[in-house]
N, C-alpha and C positions, 0 to 999 in steps of 0.2 A: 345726328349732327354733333361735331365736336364744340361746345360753346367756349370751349377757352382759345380758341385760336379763332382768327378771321385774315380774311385772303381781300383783298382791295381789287376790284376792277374800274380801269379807267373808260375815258370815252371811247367813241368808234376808230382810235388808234390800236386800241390795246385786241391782242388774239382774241377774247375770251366775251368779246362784248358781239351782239347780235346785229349791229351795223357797221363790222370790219368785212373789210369789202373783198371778199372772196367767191366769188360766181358759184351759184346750185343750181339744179337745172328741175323741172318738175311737171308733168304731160306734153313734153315739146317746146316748153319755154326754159327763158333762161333769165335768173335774177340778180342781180349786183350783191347783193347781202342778204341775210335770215330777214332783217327787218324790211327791206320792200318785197320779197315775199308776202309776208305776215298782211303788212297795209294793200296789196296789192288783191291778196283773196277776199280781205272784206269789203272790198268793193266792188269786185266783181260778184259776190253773194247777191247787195244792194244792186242790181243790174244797172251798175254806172256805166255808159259809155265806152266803149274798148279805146277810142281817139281822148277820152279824160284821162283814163289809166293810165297808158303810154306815158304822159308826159309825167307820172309819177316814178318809172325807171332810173329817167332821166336824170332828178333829183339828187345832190350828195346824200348823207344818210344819216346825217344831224337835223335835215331838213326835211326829210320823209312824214314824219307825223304832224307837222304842219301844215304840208300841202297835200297830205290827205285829208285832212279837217277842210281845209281850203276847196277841194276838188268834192270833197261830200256835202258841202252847203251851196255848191254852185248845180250841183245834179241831184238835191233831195229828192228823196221817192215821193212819187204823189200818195200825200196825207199823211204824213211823218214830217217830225221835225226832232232835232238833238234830243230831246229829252222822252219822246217815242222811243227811240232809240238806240237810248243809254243802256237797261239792260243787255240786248245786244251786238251794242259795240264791246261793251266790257266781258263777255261772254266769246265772242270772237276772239276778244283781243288775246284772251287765254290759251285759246284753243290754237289758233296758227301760230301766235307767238311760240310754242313748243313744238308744232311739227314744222317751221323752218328751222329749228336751233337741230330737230333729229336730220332734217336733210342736210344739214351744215355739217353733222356728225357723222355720217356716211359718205361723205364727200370730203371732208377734211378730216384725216387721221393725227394732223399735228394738234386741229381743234381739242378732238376727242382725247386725245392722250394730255394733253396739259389741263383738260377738265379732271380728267381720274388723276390728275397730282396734286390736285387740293383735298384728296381725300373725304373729312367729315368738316373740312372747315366752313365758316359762316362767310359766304360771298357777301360781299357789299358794291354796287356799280355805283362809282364816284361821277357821276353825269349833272355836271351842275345845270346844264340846259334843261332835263328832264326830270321834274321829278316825282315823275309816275315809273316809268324805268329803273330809274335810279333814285338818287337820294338827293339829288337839287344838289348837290358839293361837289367841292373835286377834294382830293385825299388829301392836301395838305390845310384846308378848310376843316374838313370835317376831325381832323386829330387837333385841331387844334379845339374845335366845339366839344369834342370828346373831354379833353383835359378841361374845358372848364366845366361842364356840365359832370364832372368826374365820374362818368362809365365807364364801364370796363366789358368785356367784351361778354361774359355774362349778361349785363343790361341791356347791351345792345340785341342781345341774341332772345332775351324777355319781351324788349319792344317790338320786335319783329313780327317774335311770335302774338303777339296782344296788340292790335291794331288801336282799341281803341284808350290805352294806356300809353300811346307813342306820342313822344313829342309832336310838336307842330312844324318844323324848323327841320326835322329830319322826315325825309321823302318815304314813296311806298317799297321801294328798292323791288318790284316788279321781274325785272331781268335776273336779278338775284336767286328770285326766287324758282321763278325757271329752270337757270343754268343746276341748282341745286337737286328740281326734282328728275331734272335729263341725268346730274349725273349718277343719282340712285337706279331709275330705269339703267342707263348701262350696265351699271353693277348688276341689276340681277338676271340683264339678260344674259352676262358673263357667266357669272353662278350656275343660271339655268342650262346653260349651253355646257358646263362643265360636269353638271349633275346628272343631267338626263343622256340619256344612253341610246340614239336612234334605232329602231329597227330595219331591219334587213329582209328583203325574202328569198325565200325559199321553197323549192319544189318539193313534195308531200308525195306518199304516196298512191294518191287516188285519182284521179283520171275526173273532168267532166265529160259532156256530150258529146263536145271536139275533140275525144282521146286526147286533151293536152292536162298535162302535170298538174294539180291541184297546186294554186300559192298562198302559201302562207306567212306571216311576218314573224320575228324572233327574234328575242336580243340575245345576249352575251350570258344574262341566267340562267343556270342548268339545274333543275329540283330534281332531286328523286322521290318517285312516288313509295314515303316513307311518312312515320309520324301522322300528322294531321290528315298527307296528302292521300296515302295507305288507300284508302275506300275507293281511290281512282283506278286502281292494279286491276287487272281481270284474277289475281291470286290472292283478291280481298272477297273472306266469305259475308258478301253483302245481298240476301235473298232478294230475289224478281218472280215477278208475274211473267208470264210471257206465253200466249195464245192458251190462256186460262192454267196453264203449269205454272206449279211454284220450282223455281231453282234453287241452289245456294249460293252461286258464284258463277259466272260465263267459264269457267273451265266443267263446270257441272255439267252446264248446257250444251259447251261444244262436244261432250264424249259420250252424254247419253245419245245427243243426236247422231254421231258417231258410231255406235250400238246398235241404234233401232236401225242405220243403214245398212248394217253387218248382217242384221235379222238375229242378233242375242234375244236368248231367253229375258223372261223377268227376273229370275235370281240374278244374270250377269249384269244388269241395267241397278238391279237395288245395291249391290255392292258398291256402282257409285255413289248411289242418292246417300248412302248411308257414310260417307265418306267425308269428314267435319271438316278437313285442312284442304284449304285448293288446290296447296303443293303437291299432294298425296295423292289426286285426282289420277297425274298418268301414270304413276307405278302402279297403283291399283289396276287400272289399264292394260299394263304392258302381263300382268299376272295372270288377267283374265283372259288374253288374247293367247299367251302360250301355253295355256292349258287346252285350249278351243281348235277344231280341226279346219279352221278356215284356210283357205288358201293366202300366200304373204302377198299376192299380185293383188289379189281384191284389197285386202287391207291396204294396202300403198294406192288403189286407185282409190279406195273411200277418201284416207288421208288427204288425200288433195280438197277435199272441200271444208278442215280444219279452219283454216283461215276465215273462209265467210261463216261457219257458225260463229267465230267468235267474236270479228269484227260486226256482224248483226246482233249480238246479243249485250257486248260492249255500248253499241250505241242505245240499244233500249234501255239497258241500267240507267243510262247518263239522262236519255230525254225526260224520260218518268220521273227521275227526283228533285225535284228543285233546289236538295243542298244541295248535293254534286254537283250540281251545274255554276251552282253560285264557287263552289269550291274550284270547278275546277276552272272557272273564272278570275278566283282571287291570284291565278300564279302568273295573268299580264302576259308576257309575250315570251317566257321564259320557254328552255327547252326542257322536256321531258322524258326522264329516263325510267325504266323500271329494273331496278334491281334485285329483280327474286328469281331465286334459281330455278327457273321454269324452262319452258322452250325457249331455246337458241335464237332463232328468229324473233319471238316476239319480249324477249328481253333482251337488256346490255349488260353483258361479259366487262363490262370496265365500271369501275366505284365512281361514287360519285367525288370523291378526294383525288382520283389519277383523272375525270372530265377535269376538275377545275387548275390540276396542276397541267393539262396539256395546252388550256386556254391563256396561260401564261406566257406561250413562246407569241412572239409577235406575227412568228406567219401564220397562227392558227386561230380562225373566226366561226362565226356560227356557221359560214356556210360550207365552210369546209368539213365542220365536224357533222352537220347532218351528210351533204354528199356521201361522207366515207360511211356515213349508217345504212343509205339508200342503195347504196353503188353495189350492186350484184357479183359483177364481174370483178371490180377492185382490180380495176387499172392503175387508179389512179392514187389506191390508198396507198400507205405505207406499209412493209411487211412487220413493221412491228405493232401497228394501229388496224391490221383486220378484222381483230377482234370483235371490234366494234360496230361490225356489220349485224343488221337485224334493229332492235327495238321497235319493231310493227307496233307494240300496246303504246308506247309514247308517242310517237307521231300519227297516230290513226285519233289520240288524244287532242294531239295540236293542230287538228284539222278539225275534230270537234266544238274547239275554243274558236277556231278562228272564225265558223259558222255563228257560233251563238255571242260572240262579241258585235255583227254586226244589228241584233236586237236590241241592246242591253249595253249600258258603258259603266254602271255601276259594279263596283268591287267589296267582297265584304271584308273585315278585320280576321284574323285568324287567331285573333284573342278576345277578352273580356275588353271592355272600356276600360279604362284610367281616367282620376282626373289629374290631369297633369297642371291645370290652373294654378292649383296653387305651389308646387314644386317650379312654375317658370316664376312665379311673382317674385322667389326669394333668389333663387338659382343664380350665382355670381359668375363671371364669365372663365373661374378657373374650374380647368379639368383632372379629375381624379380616376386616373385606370387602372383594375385588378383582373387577375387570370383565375383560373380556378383555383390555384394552387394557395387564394390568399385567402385569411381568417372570414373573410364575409361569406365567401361561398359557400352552398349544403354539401359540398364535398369534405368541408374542411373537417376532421377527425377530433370532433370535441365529444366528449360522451354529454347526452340531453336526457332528460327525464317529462315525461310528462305530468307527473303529478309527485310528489313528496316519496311515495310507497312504491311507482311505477318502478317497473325494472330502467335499468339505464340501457341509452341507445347509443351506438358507437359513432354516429355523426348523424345529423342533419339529414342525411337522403335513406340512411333508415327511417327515420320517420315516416320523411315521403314515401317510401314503398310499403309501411305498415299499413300508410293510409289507402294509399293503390289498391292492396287485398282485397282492404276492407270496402272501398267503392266496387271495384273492379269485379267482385266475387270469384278469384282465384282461388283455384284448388289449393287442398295442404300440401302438395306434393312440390309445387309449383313457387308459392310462398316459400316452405323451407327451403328451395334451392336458392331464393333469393335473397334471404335472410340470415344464412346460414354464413356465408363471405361476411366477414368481418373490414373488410376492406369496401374502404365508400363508394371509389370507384366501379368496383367491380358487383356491389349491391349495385350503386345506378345503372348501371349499362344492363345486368341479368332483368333489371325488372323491365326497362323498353323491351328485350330481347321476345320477354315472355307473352308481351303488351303484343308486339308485331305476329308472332307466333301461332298466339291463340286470340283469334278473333274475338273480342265481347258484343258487339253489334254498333251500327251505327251510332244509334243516338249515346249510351253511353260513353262511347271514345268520345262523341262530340264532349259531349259533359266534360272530360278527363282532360281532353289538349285546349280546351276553349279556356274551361274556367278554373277545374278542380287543379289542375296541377300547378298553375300558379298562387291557390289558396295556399295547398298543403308546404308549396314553399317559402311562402310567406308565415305563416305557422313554427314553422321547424326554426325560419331564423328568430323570428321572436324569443322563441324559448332558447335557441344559444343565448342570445342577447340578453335575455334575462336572467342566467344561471350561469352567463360568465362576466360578471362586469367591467373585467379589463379589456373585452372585443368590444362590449357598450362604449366604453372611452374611446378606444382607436373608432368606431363608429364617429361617434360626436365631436373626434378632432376635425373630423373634413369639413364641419361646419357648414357653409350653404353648398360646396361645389357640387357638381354634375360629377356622378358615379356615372363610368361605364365598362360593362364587363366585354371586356377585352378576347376573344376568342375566335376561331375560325369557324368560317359561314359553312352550314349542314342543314337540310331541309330539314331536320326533326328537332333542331334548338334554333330555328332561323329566329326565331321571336323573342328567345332567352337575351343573348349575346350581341355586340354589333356585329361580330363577323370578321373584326378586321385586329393587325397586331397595333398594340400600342404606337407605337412608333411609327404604323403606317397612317393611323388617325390622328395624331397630332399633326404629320404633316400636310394628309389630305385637309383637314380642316382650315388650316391655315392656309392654302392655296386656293381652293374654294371659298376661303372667308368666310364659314361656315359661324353662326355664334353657338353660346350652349341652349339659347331658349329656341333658335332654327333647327337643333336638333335633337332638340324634344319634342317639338312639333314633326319634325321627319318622323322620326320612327313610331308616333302615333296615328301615323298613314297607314292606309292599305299596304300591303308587299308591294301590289301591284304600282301602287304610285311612289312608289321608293327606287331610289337607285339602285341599280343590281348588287346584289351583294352584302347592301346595307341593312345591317338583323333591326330587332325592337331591341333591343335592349333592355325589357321587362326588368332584368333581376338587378340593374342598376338601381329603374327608376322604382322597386316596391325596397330599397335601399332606403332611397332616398322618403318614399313613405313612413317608414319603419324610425328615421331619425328625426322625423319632423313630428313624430307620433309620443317621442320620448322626450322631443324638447319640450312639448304643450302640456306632456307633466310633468314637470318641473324637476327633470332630471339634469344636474349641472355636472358636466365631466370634470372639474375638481374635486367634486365627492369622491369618487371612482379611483381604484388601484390604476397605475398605469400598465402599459403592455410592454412586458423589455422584451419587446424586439425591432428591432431595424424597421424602416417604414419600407423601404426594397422586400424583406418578410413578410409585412402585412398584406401587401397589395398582390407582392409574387409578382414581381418586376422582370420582366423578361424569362419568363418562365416557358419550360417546354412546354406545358398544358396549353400553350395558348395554344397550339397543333390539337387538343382535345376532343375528339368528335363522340358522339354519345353510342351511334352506331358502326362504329369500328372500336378494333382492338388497342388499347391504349398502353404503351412501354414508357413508363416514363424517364428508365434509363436509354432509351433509341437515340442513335447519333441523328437518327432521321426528323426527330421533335425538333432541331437545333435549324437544319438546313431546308425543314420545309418551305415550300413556295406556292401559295395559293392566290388565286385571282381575286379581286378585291376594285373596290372602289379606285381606289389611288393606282392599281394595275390597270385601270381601264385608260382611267387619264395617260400613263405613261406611254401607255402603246397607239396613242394619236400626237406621237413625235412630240413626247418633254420627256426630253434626257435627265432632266433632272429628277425629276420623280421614277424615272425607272431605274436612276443609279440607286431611290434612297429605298422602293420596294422590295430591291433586290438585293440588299443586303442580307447577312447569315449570321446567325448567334454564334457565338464563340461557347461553343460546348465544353463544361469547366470540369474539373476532375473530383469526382463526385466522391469523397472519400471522408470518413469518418473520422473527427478527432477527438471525441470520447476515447482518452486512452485507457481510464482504467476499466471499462466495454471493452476493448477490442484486446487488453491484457487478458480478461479471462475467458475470450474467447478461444485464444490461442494456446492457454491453459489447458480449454477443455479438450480441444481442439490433439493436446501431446500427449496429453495423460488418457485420454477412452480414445477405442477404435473410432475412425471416423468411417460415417456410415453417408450414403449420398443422399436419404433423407434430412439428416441432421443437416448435409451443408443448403440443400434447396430452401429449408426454415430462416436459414440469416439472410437479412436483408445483402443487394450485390452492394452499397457502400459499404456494407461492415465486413464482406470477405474482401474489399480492396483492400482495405485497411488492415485486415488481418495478414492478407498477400505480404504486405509492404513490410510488415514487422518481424513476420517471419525471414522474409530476404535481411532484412536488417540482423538479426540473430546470424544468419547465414554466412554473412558478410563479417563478421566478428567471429564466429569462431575459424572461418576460414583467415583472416589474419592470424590467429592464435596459433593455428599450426602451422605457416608460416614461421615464425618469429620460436616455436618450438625445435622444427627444422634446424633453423640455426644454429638454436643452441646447441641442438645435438652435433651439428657438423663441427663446432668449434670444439667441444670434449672432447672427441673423436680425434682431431687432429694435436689437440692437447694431448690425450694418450697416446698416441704415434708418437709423438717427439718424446715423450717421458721414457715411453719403452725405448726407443733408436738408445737414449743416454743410458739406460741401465743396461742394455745390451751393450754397449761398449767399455762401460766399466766393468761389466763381468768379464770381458776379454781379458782387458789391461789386467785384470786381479790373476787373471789364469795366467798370463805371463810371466807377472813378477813373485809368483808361486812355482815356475816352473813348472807348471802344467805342461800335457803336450801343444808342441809349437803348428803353428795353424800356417797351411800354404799361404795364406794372404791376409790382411787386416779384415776384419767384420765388413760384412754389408749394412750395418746397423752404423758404426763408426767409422767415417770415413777416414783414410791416415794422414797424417797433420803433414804440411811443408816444413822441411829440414832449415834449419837459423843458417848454414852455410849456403844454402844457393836462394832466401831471400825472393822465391816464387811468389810473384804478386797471387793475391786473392780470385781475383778475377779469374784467372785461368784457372783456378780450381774445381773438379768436378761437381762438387758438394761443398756449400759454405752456408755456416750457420750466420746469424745475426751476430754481432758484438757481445750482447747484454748477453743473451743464452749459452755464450761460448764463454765467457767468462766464471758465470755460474758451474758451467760444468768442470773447467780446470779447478773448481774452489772444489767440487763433489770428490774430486778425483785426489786430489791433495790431503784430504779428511782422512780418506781411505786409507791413502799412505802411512800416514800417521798412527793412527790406528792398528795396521797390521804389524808396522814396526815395532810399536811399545806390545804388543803380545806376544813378539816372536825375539825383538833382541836381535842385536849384531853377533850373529852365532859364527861366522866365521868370514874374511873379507873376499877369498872367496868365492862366498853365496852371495854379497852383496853386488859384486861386480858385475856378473849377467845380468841382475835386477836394473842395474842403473844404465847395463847398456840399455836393455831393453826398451825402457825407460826413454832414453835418448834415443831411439831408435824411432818410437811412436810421438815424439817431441810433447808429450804431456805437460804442462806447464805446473811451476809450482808459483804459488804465490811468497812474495819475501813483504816487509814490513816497511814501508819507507820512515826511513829517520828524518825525524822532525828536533830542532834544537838538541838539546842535552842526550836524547835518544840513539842521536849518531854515535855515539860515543862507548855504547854499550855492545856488547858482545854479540857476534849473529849468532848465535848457538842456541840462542832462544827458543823455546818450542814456538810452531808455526800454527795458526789456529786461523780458519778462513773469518771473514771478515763478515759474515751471517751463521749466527748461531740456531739460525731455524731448524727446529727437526734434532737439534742435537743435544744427547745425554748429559742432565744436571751436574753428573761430575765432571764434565771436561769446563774446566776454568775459560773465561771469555776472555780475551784478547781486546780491550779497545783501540781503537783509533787505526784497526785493519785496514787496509788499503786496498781496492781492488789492484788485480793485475796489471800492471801497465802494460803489459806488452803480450802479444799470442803465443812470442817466440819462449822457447824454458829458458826460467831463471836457474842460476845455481843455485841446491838447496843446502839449507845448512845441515850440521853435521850433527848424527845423536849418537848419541854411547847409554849404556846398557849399566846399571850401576853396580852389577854382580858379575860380568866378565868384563874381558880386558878391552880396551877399544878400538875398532877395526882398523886395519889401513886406508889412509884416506883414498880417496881416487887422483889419480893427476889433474891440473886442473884445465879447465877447459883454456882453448887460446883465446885473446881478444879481442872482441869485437873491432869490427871497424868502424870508424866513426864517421857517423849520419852527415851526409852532404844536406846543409840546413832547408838548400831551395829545393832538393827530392820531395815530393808529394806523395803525399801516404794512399795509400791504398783502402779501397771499401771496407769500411770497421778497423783499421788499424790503429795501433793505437801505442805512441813510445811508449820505451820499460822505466825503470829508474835510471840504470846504468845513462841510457841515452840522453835522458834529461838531464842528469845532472851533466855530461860532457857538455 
């Protein structure tokens, strides 16, 4: 009950009060309200009258306990009087006052749902006419006696409870108290109704007297006979008596009898007895049999009576020992599979991880999954579900159970006791959940030592398996394979494997799943805890919460784990309302009395042992290093492992860990129509990209990786995060130098066409030089140099076949003009003559010379000047620089000035050219054109 809030009920106006007049109905009669109900049974108890009664119907229902009192002193029983009678009336008045408020609640659903909205608050019925009912007040009385009496709703909720510390003045609030415990019974028959899991029947394989189907009952849990369950298999070497023969196992039993019906010698009959593994029983069989001259028709008519040796021999194991019976009791109405690779028929072809994920889809129930096991013909199965035909050892099992249930309703524990007393005393209502993959579990990869000198252990469940050996008495062959894995996982799962494998005998395995194995792991964590004291701290931060290991349900850790994922136990709890000390009381149940699906959670709750063992001595986690890591790290928050099963193969890089779906408590709800809990079960992890960023780890991997042959042992060694990671860096390299030769490329193409153009220019000046040497004269101008437009016809650019840019054409009339100069001052005006073809020629290829534009005082001075291009790049120290050079104005040739020779005579000049015509100012120039001087200055 919530003491800080309180909820007000008025009189028999108000819903909520037991004299609002809403008709129940109850063995044929029919009552106005709960409360004449209530007065109307105890008077009829008292054998009043049926013509008394009546007129108590009659009555409004303010007035009902008055003219009961009325109607019971006018028809006292002979030899009773009120104070006889007091115990009993008060006694009554209890008892029907609550079963008319449940018929009200069956009958009025607006009742009952406005009862469950006051939650945990403290009812009070403000009935100031009654105050055995109520409180003698009506609610604006009683707040007002409140403030001055100054309680608060705490006091009132002390008075209540302590009758004889209550005011005088404040009534017994009777109906209060009622409505309070009715609305607890709802809650937990809600609870119940949501926890427990009805069974179903189903047709068995076995026939009664009337040839009709054996029925048996089963719910929605499916165990495989594994782990604990193991001794129940007919492939469990569990020796039997039987008609004065010792067997090993009912596979023993069915093939010797098998033999002697064959008429085998005693050598062929000892090569089974001699035969340790029950698996081994029919190859050993099938070896003796084709060696043997019998005919295959006898063998296949003997064959046919397989079946009832072993189903006769099955049952004698079972009658005769009183664990297995109690064992095979303890698995409640659950179905039964056996998973060992034996006979087809009498095993299941399907794991028990693909039973629980098929029991997921909503059209698939227990009875459909037994049919498809029984169904012969498989009409009705699916072709991708035939498999599943046969398992005779489980259901010949469940027909067992369903016999000796009807003796016997007791269940045993399939573990030690706990005392969980004192872990609920402190136990605070928040929840704390880890997967395997977090620092508490014996998976976690901490090296431990058992003693100062001892060798070190690589985690926690080597421990456990050194201890296993050493209980268990495995061989060395046996041990070293399980010890030899250096990985935790992979020691845990070899040593069950070896546990299933080679039988050690009953009572010892009992020893080992009952008690030892949760010793040795209680052990193993101690001494992390003790030799690591930053996991001790992350221990001791959770302070009082309820630890629960978080994992999916497997018959052979059913009792480890709850079974279910994080995220589906939080929400189931919360809809079931479940608290933390309801379920640690749950999982200290039998299986059998557990909801399907829901584990013990053992390695939570010896957690929770283990912390409360280090608070009592006086270990305070401020002394203690912290753990730098994430508290999502510690716990292993959403982790694959919670897919973990002990007896299958575990990946923990599988996309299938992320998207598994297995049946669970909260799956069971969802599939009796709440969409919301099946939208919130069926949700999928977002599987993260699991990749290493340790770079300077994955730099010398890819180091070693360029530099030495890579060999496909060396890459099997690196974990697959650190070849993603290696993956990714080498494409990163990849991706960089393939830009580089790109951006190489380029460069080369730009050179490339840079020497194309440089050669095209010097190939044309070698032309031009061969002409004005008079060299031989060439049919046509260069292909290298294309030949210039003549200044008389003024041929736009555009239409030219070949046009260089501006800037490069300019340049080249400077290169070509150097030239000029050049050959002239070595050669001299030798005769005018020789000059004249030159200058036609000249004019002919319209080569441009450059002239000096006169600026001020400049104009004035002589053109005879020598001519010097206006970049002296590239040119010999002795030729004097020219400043204040001018580029070319124009494409078209200038006239060049005139040079003489200082030692001959100086040639005749040329005529001169005619002149230009002058530029219509709005003509538009042409692509790269560019006025000379001449034009500019006009």
């Amino acid at each position: 009950m919530d003491e800080e809030k309180i909820v007000l009920i008025g009189n028999e106006s108000d819903l909520l009060h037991a004299g609002y007049n809403f008709a129940i109905k109850h063995d044929g009669k029919r009552y106005p309200s709960a409360i004449h109900f209530t007065h109307h049974q105890i008077l009829d108890q008292l054998k009043i009258p049926d013509s008394a009664i009546e007129e108590l119907l009659c009555t409004n229902s303010c007035d009902v306990q008055q003219r009961a009192m009325v109607i019971l002193q006018e028809n006292m029983p002979e030899g009773h009087d009120l104070n006889s009678l007091g115990p009993y009336l008060t006694t009554s008045l209890h008892s029907y006052s609550l079963q008319g408020l449940r018929l009200r609640a069956e009958h009025d659903k607006e009742f009952e749902k406005t009862l469950m909205r006051t939650n945990e608050a403290l009812l009070i019925v403000c009935d100031e006419k009654n105050p055995i009912l109520g409180i003698g007040m009506d609610d604006k009385t009683f707040m007002e006696w409140m403030a001055k009496e100054k309680a608060d709703s705490r006091q009132i909720a002390y008075w209540m409870k302590h009758e004889h510390m209550r005011p005088s003045d404040l009534g017994q609030n009777m109906l209060g108290r009622y409505l309070m415990w009715l609305r607890y019974e709802t809650l937990e028959k809600r609870k119940q109704s949501l926890l427990a899991r009805p069974t179903v029947q189903v047709e068995g394989l076995s026939t009664d007297k009337e040839d009709k189907a054996f029925v048996m009952n089963v719910n929605d849990l499916v165990i495989s006979l594994e782990g604990i369950f193991h001794p129940l298999s007919n492939y469990y070497a569990s020796p039997f008596e039987m008609k004065g023969e010792r067997y090993r196992s009912v596979e023993h039993y069915a093939y010797e009898k098998f033999f002697n019906s064959l008429k085998l010698d005693d050598k062929a009959i000892e090569k089974i007895q001699t035969t340790p593994v029950p698996l081994n029983v029919p190859i050993v069989a099938q070896k003796v049999l084709r060696n043997s001259d019998i005919n295959q028709d006898t063998i296949a008519e003997k064959g046919t009576k397989m079946d009832r040796w072993r189903q006769s021999a099955m049952k004698h194991k079972i009658y005769h020992n009183e664990y297995l019976q109690q064992l095979l009791l303890s698995t409640g109405s659950a179905i039964l599979v056996d998973c060992s690779v034996g006979d087809p028929l009498w095993t299941c072809a399907a794991s028990e991880s693909e039973l629980q994920h098929l029991l997921t889809k909503t059209y698939v129930t227990p009875q459909k999954l037994v049919g498809w096991m029984v169904d012969e013909e498989q009409k009705d199965t699916p072709k991708s579900l035939m498999h599943l035909y046969g398992n005779k050892s489980g259901l010949l099992l469940m027909e067992l159970r369903e016999r000796l249930a009807v003796h016997t309703s007791s269940r045993i524990p399939l573990l030690s006791a706990i005392n969980t007393a004192p872990l609920k005393s402190i136990v605070t209502s928040n929840v704390i959940c880890f997967t395997p993959e977090s620092v508490f579990h014996p998976l976690y990869p901490a090296e431990i030592r058992c003693s100062q000198d001892g060798p070190p252990m690589k985690s926690p469940a080597h421990y456990v398996a050194t201890q296993a050996v050493k209980l268990l008495s495995i061989n060395k062959e046996d041990s070293d394979y399980i010890l030899e894995e250096t990985s935790s996982i992979q020691c845990w799962q070899r040593l069950h494997e070896t546990i299933e494998l080679r039988g050690r005998g009953l009572e010892l395995e009992q020893t080992w799943w009952m008690d030892k194995r949760m010793q040795f792991i209680k052990e193993s964590l101690q001494l992390l805890l003790d030799q690591h004291p930053a996991l001790l701290r992350a221990l001791l931060d959770t302070g009082d919460s309820l630890l629960v290991y978080c994992s999916r349900f497997s018959s052979m850790d059913a009792e480890l784990s709850i079974g279910m994922r994080e995220m589906d136990l939080r929400w189931w709890m919360q809809e079931v309302g479940m608290t933390t000390k309801t379920l640690i009381d749950m999982c200290s149940h039998p299986m059998a009395f557990r909801p399907p699906y829901l584990g013990g959670n053992r390695l939570g709750l010896i957690l929770m042992e283990l912390r409360r063992e280090f608070v009592l001595q006086g270990v305070f986690p401020q002394q203690l290093p912290e753990l730098q890591l994430t508290a999502d790290s510690i716990l292993g928050t959403n982790s694959p492992m919670e897919n973990f099963m002990t007896s299958e193969h575990f990946d923990m890089l599988q996309q299938w860990n992320y998207r598994a779906l297995w049946i669970n408590p909260l799956f069971l709800l969802a599939k009796d129509n709440y969409p919301e809990a099946m939208s919130q079960c069926t949700r999928i992890k977002t599987a993260p990209r699991m990749v290493t960023i340790d770079d300077e780890k994955v730099s010398d991997l890819v180091d070693n990786l360029v530099k030495e042959e890579t060999h496909t042992e060396t890459l099997k060694a690196i974990a697959a995060e650190d070849l993603r990671a290696v993956f990714m860096k080498l494409c990163a390299r990849l991706r960089g130098k393939i830009e580089n030769m790109d951006r190489q490329s380029m460069d080369i193409a730009m050179v490339a066409m840079e020497t194309h153009r440089l050669q095209s220019i010097r190939r044309s000046l070698a032309d031009t030089n061969d002409r004005e040497d008079g060299g031989p004269s060439s049919s046509g101008p260069s292909i290298s140099a294309p030949p210039m437009t003549t200044s008389a016809s003024r041929i736009p650019h555009s239409s030219s076949g070949f046009r260089m840019a501006a800037g490069r054409e300019r340049d080249r009339e400077r290169e070509r003009d150097d030239e000029r100069d050049r050959e002239r001052d070595r050669g001299g005006a030798s005769s005018s003559s020789s000059a004249q073809p030159a200058k036609k020629e000249r004019m002919e290829y319209k080569i441009p010379t450059t002239s000096r534009r006169k600026f001020g005082r400049d104009r004035e001075k002589p053109t005879s000047s020598a001519v010097s291009s206006s970049s002296d790049r590239g040119r010999p120290e002795s030729i004097k620089k020219r400043p204040h050079t001018s580029p070319p104005s124009s494409r078209k040739s200038a006239p060049s000035p005139k040079r003489t020779a200082p030692t001959t005579p100086a040639a005749p000049v040329a005529p001169a050219a005619a002149p230009k015509p002058k530029r219509n100012p709005d003509e538009e120039l042409s692509d790269g054109e560019i006025l000379s001087t001449d034009e500019e200055d006009n």
